[in-house]
C-alpha positions as CSV (number, residue, x, y, z in Angstrom):
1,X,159.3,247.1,198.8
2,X,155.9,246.6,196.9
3,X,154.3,249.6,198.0
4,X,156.8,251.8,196.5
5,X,158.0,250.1,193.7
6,X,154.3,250.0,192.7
7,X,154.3,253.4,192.6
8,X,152.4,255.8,189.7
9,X,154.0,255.7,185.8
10,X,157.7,255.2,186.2
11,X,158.8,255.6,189.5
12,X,156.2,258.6,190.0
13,X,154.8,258.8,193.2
14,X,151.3,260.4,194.1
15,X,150.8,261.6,197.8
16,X,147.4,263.3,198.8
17,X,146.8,265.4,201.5
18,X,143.5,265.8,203.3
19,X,143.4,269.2,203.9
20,X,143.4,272.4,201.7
21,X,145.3,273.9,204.2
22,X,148.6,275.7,202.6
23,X,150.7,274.3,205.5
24,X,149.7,271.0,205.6
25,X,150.7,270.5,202.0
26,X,154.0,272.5,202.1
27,X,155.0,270.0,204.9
28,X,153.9,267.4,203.2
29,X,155.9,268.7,200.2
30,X,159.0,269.7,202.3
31,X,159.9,266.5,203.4
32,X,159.2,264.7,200.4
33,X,161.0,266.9,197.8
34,X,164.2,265.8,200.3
35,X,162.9,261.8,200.0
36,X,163.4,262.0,196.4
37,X,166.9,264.2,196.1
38,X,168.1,261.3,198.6
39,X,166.8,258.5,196.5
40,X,165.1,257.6,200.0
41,X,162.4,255.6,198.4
42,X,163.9,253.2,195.7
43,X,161.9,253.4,192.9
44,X,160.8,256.4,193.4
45,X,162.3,259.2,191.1
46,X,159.2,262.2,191.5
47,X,156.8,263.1,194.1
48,X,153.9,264.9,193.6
49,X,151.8,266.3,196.9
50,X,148.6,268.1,196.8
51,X,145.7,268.5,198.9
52,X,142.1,267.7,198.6
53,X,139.8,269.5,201.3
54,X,137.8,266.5,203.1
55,X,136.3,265.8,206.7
56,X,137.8,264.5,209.5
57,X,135.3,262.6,211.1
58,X,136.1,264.2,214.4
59,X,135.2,267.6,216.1
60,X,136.3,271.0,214.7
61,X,138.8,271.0,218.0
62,X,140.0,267.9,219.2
63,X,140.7,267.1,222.3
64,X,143.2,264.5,223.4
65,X,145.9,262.5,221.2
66,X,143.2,259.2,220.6
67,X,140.4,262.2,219.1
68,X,143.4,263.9,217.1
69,X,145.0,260.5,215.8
70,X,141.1,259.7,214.8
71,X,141.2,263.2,213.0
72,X,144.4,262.5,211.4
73,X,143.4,258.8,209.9
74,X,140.0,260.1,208.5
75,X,141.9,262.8,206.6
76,X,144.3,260.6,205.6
77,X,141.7,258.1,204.4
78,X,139.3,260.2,203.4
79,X,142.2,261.6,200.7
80,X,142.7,258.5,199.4
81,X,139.6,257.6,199.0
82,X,138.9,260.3,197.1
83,X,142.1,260.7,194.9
84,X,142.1,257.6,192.1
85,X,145.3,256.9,191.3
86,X,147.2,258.4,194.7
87,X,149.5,255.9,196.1
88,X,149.4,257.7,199.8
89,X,146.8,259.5,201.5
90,X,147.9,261.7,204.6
91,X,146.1,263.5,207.4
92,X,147.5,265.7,209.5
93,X,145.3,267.0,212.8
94,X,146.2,269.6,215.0
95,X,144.5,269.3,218.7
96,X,144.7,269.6,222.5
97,X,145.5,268.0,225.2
98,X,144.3,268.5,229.0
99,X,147.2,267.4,231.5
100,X,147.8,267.9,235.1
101,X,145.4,271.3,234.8
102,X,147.5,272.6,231.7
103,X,146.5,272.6,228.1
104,X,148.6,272.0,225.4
105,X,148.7,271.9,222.0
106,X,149.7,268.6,220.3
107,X,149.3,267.5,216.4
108,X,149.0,264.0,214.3
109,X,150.0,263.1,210.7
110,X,148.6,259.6,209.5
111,X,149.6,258.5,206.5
112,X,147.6,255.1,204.4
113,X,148.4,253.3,201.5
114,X,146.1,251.2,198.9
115,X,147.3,248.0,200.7
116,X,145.9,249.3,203.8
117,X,149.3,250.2,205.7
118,X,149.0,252.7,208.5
119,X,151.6,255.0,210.0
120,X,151.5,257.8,212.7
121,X,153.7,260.4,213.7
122,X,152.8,263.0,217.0
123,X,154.5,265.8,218.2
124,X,154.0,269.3,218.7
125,X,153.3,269.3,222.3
126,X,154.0,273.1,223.7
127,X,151.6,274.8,226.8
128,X,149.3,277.3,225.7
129,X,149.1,280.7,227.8
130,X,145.8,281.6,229.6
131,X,144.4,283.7,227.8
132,X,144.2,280.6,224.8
133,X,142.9,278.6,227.3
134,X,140.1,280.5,228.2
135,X,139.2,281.2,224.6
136,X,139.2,277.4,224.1
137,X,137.1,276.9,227.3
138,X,134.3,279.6,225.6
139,X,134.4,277.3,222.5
140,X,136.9,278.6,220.6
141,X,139.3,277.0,218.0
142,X,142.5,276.8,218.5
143,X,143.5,278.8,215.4
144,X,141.0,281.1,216.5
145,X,142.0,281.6,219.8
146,X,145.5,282.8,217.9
147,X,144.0,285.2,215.7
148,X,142.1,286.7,218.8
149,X,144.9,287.0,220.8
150,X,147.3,288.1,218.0
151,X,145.0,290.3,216.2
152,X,145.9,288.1,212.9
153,X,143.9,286.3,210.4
154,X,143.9,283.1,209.7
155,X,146.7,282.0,211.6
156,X,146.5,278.5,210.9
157,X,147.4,278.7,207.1
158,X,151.1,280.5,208.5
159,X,152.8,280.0,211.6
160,X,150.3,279.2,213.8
161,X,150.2,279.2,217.5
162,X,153.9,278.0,217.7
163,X,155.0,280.3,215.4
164,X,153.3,283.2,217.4
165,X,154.2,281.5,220.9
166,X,157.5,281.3,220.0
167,X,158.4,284.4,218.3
168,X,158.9,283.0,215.3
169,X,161.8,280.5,216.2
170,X,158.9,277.7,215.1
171,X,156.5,277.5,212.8
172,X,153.5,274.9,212.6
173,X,155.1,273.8,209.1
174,X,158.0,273.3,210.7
175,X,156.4,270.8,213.4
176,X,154.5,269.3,210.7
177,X,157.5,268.5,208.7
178,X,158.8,266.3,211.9
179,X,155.3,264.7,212.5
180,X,154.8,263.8,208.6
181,X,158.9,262.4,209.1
182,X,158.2,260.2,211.9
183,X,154.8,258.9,209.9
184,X,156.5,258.0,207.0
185,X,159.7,256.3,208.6
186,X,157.6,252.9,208.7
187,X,157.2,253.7,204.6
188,X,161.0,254.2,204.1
189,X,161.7,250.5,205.5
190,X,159.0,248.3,205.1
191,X,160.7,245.2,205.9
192,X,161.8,246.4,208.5
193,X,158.6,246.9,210.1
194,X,157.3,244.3,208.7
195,X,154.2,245.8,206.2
196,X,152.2,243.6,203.8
């Protein structure tokens, strides 16, 4: 596993997410303190994740899973890019998705290596409730449309719409944490899936 064996100054691996976002990170973080407790990764004895705030490449509220996904690789490329020395660069895009007269909400992580590896992970598909919808439809960003309706701030660096829409039983870093799992599954068994 070249990728990982490769990885920073003795076994020390270096995973950059492209966002600032407090959530983002801590997902990131999350999953990957339990990677390295559960020797997941051979090789790999210390993870360090932080974020580094750069575009996405797509709009500020992306619609559909192929706009989102887009969203997601910038970020995750973008961080890389900009991080000398990371050995991963991950994006994770929240968006929307217009089915059958509904809109949900749905989410992305991306995550790249410097071999040129890609792997995605989606989830977070949940309805919104009308009054969302209609601040979506007068322009309105998601996370906006929360803190409107909520009377919060800011509501995208906590629990975000899930956590609000679900009274708490979710939160978006808990979402996150799945979507960043199922993106990095390809990373745990490369041979398996065959990367370069």
């Amino acid at each position: 596993m070249a990728t990982v064996q490769e990885a920073g100054a003795k076994g020390h691996l270096l995973m950059v997410v492209g966002s600032k976002n407090p959530v983002k990170i801590g997902a990131a973080q999350a999953v990957m303190q339990r990677v390295v407790a559960q020797e997941l990764l051979p090789g790999v004895t210390a993870a360090t994740v932080r974020g580094v705030e750069v575009a996405s490449g797509v709009s500020d509220q992306p619609v559909g899973d192929e706009e989102t996904r887009r969203g997601a690789l910038g970020r995750a490329q973008a961080a890389l890019q900009a991080t000398p020395g990371a050995d991963y660069g991950v994006g994770l895009e929240g968006g929307i998705l217009k089915l059958e007269g509904e809109i949900f909400t749905c989410a992305w992580c991306v995550i790249v290596d410097r071999r040129g590896n890609i792997s995605s992970g989606s989830g977070l598909v949940m309805p919104l409730p009308p009054p969302i919808v209609r601040d979506l439809e007068a322009g309105y960003e998601l996370g906006d449309a929360t803190d409107r309706l909520f009377a919060v701030k800011n509501s995208k660096h906590a629990g975000g719409a899930l956590g609000y829409l679900s009274k708490g039983l979710r939160s978006r870093q808990d979402a996150y944490e799945s979507i960043f799992t199922y993106a990095l599954a390809r990373f745990l068994d490369p041979e398996l899936y065959e990367l370069i």
